[in-house]
N, C-alpha and C positions, 0 to 999 in steps of 0.2 A: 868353538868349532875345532875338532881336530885335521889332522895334516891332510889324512885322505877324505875330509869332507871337503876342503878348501881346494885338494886338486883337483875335483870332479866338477865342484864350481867353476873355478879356472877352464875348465877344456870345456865347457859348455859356454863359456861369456866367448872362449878363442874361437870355437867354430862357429858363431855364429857373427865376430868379427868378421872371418877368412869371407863368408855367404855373403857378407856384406846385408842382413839382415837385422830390423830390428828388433828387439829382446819383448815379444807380449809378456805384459803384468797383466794380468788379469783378473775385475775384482768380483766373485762370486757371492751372491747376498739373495736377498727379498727386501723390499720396500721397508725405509724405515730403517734400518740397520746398521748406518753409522757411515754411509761411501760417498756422502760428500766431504764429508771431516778426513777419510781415507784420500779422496780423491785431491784435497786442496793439500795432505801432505804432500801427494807424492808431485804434485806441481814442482814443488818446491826446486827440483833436479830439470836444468831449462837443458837437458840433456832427451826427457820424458817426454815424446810428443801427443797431446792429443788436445781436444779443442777448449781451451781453460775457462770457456764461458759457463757460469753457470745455468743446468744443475749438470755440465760437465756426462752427455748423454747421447757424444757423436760416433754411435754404432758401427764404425769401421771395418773392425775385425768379426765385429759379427756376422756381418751382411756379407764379407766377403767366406766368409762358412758357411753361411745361409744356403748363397747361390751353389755351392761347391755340393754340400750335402744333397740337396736335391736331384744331382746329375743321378745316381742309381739307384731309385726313387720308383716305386711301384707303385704308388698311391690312384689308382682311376676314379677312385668315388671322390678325394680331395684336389680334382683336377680345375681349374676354369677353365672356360671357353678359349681357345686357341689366340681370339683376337687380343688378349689382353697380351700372348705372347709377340705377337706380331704388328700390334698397333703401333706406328710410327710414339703417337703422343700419350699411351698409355706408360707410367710407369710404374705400374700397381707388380708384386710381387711376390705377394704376400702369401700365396696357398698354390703359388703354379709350379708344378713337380711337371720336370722333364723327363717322359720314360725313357728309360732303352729298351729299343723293341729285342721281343723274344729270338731266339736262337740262332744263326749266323749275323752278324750286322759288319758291315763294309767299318763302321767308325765305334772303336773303343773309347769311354770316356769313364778314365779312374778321378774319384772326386777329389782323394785324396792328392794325386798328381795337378789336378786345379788348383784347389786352394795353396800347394805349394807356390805355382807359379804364377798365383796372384800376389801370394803374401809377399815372395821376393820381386817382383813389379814394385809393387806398395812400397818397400822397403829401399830398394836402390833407388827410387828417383825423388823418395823424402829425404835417403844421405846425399844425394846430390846437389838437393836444394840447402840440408841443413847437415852440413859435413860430419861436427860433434853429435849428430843425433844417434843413439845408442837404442833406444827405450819407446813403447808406445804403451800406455794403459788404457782400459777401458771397463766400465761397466758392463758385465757380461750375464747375460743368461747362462743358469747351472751347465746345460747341456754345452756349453761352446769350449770351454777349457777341455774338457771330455775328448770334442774333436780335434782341439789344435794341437793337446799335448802329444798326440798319435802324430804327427808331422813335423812338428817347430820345433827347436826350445824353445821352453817358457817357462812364467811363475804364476801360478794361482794361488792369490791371497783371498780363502775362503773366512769370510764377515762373519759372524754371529754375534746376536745380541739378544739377551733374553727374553723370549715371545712375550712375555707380560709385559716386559715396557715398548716394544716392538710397536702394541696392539695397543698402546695408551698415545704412543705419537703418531700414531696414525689416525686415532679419532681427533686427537688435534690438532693436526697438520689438517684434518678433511676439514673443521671448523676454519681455519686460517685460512682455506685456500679448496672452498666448496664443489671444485671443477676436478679438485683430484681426486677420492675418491679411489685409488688403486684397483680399479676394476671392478670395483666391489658399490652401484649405485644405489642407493638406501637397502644397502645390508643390514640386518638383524646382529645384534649383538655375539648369538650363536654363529649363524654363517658366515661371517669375520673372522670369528675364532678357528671355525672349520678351513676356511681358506688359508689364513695365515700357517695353522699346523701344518695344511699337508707340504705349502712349503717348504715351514722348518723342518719336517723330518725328513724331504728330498734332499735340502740342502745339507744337512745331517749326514745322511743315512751314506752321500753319493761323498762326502769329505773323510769320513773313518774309513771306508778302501781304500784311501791313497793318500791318506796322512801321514807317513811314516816313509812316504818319496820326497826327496828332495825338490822336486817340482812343486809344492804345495806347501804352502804356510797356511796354518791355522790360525785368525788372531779371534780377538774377542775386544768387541766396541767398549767396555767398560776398561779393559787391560791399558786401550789407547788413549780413552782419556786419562786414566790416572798415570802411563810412563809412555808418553810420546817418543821419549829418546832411547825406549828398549824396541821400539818399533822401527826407529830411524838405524838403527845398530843391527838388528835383524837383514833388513832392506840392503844396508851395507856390506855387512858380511856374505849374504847369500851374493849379490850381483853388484855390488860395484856402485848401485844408486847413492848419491848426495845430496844432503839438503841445503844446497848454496845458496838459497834465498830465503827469509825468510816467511813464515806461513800468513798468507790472505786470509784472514777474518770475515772479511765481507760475506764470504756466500751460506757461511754458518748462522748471520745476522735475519740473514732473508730466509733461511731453511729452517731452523730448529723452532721449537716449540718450545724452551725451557733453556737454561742452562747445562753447560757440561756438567757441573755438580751435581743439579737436582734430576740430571737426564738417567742417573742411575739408582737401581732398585724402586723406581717410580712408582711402581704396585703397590709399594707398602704404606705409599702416602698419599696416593692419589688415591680418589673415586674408582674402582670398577667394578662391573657387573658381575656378580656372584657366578653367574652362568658360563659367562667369560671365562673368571677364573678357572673354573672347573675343567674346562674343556681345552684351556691352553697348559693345563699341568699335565689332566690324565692322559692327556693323547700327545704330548711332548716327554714325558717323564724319564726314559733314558739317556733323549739329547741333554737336559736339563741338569740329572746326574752328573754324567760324563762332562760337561762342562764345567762344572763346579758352580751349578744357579742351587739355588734352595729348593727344593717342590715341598708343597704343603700337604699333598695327597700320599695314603703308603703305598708302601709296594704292590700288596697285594691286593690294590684296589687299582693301580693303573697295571698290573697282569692280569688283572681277572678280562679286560677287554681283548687280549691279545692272546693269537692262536700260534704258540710256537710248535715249528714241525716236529724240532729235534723231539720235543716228548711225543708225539704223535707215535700211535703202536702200528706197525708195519698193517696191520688188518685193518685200522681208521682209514688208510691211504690210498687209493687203485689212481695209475694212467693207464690210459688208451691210447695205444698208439703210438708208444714212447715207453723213454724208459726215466728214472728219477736214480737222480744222487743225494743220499742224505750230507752234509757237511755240519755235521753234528756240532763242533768246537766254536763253531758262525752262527746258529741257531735257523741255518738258511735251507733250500732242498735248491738243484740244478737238474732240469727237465729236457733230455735234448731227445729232437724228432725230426724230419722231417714232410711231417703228414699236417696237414691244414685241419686234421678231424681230429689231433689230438688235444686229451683236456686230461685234468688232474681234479680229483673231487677227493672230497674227505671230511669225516664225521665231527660234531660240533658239540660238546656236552652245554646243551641251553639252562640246563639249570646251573649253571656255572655262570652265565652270561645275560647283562642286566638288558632290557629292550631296547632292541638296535633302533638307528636311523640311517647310517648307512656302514657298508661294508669299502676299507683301505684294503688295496694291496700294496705290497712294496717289492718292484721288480727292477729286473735290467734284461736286457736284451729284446728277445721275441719276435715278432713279424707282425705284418697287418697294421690295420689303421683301427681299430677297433677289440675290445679284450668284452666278453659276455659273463656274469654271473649269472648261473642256476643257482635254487634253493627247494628243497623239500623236505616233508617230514617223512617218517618212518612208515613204511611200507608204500608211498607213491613213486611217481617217475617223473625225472627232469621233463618240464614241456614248455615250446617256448611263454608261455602265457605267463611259467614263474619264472622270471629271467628277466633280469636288466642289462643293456649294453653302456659303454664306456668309451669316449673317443680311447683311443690307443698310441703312440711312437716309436718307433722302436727306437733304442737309446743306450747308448755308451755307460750311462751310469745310474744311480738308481733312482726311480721317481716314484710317485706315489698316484695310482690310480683309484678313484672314487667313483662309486657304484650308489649312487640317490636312491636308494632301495624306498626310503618310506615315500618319494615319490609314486611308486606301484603302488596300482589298486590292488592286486594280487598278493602282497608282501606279507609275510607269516611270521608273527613273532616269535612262534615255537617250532622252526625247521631245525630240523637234527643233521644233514649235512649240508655243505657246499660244493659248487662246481665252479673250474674256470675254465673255458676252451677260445678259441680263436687266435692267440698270441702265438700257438706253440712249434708251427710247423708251416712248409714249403711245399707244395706237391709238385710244383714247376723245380726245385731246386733236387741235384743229387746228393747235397752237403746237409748233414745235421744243424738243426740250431740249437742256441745252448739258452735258457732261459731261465735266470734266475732268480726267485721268489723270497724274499728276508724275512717278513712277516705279513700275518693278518689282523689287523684291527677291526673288531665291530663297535664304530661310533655308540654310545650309548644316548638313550631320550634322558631329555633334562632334566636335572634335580627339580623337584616338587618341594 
């Protein structure tokens, strides 16, 4: 680490001494990924506060973003009933968005000015109770790092671990322990796959914009098994963390499905489903690359699924309503409007493209609670009848929205363009939004 990395460290550990705050680490992953093994290191520093009981999953910092994000919050369709906000013995929370009402209101409420003055709440009367405490970690959903790093210092240690063996302890962790399941309850070998991708290319996709910040360490689950102490040396160098006790074993005994040795490159010696494989290379393949994992699929077999803009010819392209930036050198396009009727449609060469099953976007920003695919062939018209909708969030960082197309009865294997409309615009707002698009994937039907 050179001088002027250490002194930017330094004035970031010091200001948030002076705040009297403490330092979130934050571990960004998907199930399966390596964050309790993460999570029993960083125990190790009794400096680190957070709840050591296994599987180490006391939502703190989230919940206090949670509530924070919600304050300017337009959602009415993802509303509940008022009572759940008012009921003395309700404490349900979970989808209740507080609006602020439209145009004069007597009471301002910045969310970002909340969760500051939660977190430093949080933060002074945990150093009051534990003086040396420096540090809090926590397992975090992608999107919260996103929000706290705009407010806090902090450190986001984004996890990855290669989808194939991801997707091998996860069918045996669900054997081991039948109740977990990851959300996914008698999933298909494909729809596992499906799910876990879009994931990893969120978790991907939202880590390489802000890999190259200082706020953000990238590790890799395999790196930590094999040099624990480049890990603890990183941890130290960036913030000051030490490992003063030695590492609990125990919750690796109760959690893992294999050994640290054989936890790695597990595809190649385990069982898995051919289909599986497929679908976790071609639709992972430049996380996978970039990572330094092996893919066994070529290139031009996981491009043939993927719509990059930057080749797209200015005539394949039209928005409505809006205007588009190409950012050619990213492979990305940036859409900013503020019209609720804007959409962006563009032409699809299908004989390039093997039969879909569903349609990936990969965004950031936007509006709405909801994003709509259109589709049609050559000489028809977008109607809702060929269209699938999308829950939607608007979102700090990139995620990956799935459009269940072969769910439609309507669904056309030979459509020559697509549309995307409802994300892109405000008609209540004077301020443009800026919403940006990285790629399109068309899931492919399964090897025969």
């Amino acid at each position: 680490m050179n001088e002027q990395k250490k002194m930017a460290d330094k004035a970031v550990l010091d200001a948030v001494a002076v705040d009297r705050l403490l330092l979130p680490i934050m571990v960004a992953f998907i199930p399966r990924s390596g964050t309790t093994l993460l999570m029993s290191h960083l125990a190790r520093d009794k400096r680190c506060l957070f709840d050591r009981t296994y599987p180490f999953e006391k939502h703190v910092l989230s919940y206090l973003a949670k509530i924070s994000d919600t304050l300017e919050r337009d959602d009415q369709e993802q509303q509940e009933p008022a009572i759940t906000v008012t009921d003395l013995f309700s404490k349900k929370l979970d989808t209740v968005y507080l609006r602020s009402p439209r145009g004069k209101s007597d009471i301002t409420i910045s969310r970002d000015a909340v969760f500051k003055a939660l977190w430093s709440t949080a933060s002074r009367t945990s150093i009051e109770k534990i003086p040396e405490a420096r540090y809090h970690a926590e397992k975090c959903p992608i999107w919260v790092p996103f929000f706290v790093r705009k407010n806090i210092p902090s450190l986001t240690l984004a996890l990855f671990r290669d989808p194939r063996d991801t997707y091998l302890s996860q069918i045996a962790y669900n054997k081991k322990n039948p109740a977990a399941n990851f959300g996914l309850k008698n999933a298909t070998d494909m729809t596992r796959a499906w799910q876990l991708s879009a994931q990893f290319n969120s978790l991907f996709e939202s880590t390489m914009e802000v890999e190259h910040e200082d706020s953000v360490l990238l590790l890799k689950y395999e790196e930590i098994c094999q040099d624990t102490d480049n890990l603890l040396r990183l941890l130290e160098s960036r913030i000051g963390w030490k490992a003063m006790e030695p590492l609990d074993t125990s919750p690796h005994a109760v959690h893992s499905t294999s050994s640290l040795a054989e936890s790695k490159e597990r595809w190649k010696h385990e069982e898995i489903s051919k289909r599986a494989l497929f679908y976790l290379q071609i639709l992972n393949f430049d996380a996978l690359q970039k990572l330094g994992y092996e893919p066994v699929v070529s290139r031009d077999e996981a491009k043939s699924i993927e719509i990059n803009f930057s080749e797209l010819t200015q005539n394949s392209v039209a928005v409505e309503e809006g205007a588009i930036e190409r950012i050619a050198d990213q492979g990305k396009i940036r859409i900013r409007s503020n019209h609720s009727s804007c959409r962006i449609s563009f032409a699809v060469d299908v004989k390039k493209h093997p039969r879909t099953m569903e349609v990936w976007l990969c965004v950031k920003g936007g509006t709405g609670t909801q994003c709509r695919l259109s589709w049609r062939k050559k000489g028809e018209e977008f109607t809702p009848e060929r269209s699938h909708i999308a829950p939607f969030r608007t979102c700090d960082h990139y995620h990956v929205v799935r459009f269940r197309t072969c769910e439609n009865a309507n669904w056309q294997q030979d459509f020559s363009e697509l549309c995307i409309d409802g994300i892109f615009g405000d008609d209540q707002s004077e301020f443009q939004t800026h919403t940006e698009i990285k790629w399109v994937k068309l899931v492919p039907a399964p090897m025969t």
